[in-house]
N, C-alpha and C positions, 0 to 999 in steps of 0.2 A: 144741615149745614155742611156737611162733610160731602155729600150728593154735589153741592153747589163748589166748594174747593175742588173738587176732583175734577169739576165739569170745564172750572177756570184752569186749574192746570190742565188739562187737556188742549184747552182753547190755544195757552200759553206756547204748548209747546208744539202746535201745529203752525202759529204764527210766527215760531221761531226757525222750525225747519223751511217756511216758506219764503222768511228773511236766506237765509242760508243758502238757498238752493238759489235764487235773484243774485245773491253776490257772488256763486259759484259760476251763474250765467255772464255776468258781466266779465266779471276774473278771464274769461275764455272769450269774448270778444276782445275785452281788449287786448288778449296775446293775439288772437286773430288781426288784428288792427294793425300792433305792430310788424305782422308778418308783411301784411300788403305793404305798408307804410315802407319795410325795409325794401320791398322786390321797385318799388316806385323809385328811391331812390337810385337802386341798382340800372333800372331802365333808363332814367333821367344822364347818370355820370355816362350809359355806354350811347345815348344819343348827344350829348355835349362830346362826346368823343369821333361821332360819326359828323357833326355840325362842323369841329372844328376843322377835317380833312377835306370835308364836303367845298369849303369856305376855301381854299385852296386854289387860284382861279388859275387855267391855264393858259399860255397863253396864244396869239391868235394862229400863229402858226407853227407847224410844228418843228423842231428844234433841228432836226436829222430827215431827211430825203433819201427816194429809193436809190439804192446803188451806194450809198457813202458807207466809206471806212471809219469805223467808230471804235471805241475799246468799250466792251461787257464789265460791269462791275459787279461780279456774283454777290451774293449778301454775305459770306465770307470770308471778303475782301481778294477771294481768285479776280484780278485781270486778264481778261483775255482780248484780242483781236478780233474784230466783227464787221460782218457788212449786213444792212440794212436790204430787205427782201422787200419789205412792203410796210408801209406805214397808214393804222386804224385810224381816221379821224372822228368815227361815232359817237366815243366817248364825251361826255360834255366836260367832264373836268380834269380829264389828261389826254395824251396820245397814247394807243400801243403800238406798238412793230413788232416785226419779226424779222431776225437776225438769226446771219448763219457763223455760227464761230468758225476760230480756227481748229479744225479738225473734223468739220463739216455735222455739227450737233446744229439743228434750227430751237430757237428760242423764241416766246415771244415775250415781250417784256415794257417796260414803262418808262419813260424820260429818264427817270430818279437812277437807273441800273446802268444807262449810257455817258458816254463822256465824248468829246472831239479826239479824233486821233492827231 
């Protein structure tokens, strides 16, 4: 009798270790899970971000022509005086140019950075 408890507890606790080590395995899929899950999301908000600027139509012609006098609006708010060198129309969903400021720096830059003089 004792032969046969020992052989049940043995059985017991190989069946318990191999419970154990199934929910050890699952436990680490699903943190794996959540890892993709979160990079999916990550990918999702920086392409709803790329969709929403994409979606920005420009329009047919472009705003500024070679040779015009424009003011440069640096991105920290330097104005400067500028003329229009040559205007990219490749672009499908903006214009770029290139401008020569004043003090003779060439720039090349994007509708959003120009203004009418």
């Amino acid at each position: 009798m004792e032969k046969v408890n020992n052989l049940l507890a043995n059985k017991m606790k190989r069946e318990v270790n191999l419970l154990r080590d199934e929910n050890r395995k699952k436990d680490e899929d699903i943190l794996k899970l959540k890892y993709i899950l979160g990079s999916i999301k990550e990918l999702l908000n920086i392409d709803e971000r790329n969709i929403k600027i994409n979606l920005k139509a420009r329009s047919e012609k472009p705003k500024y022509i070679k040779n015009e006098i424009v003011l440069y609006i640096h991105p920290r708010h330097n104005i400067k005086k500028a003329k229009v060198l040559k205007v990219y129309t490749e672009e499908p969903n903006y214009y770029f140019y290139d401008v020569i400021l004043e003090g003779g720096n060439v720039k090349q830059t994007i509708e959003d950075y120009l203004m009418k003089y």
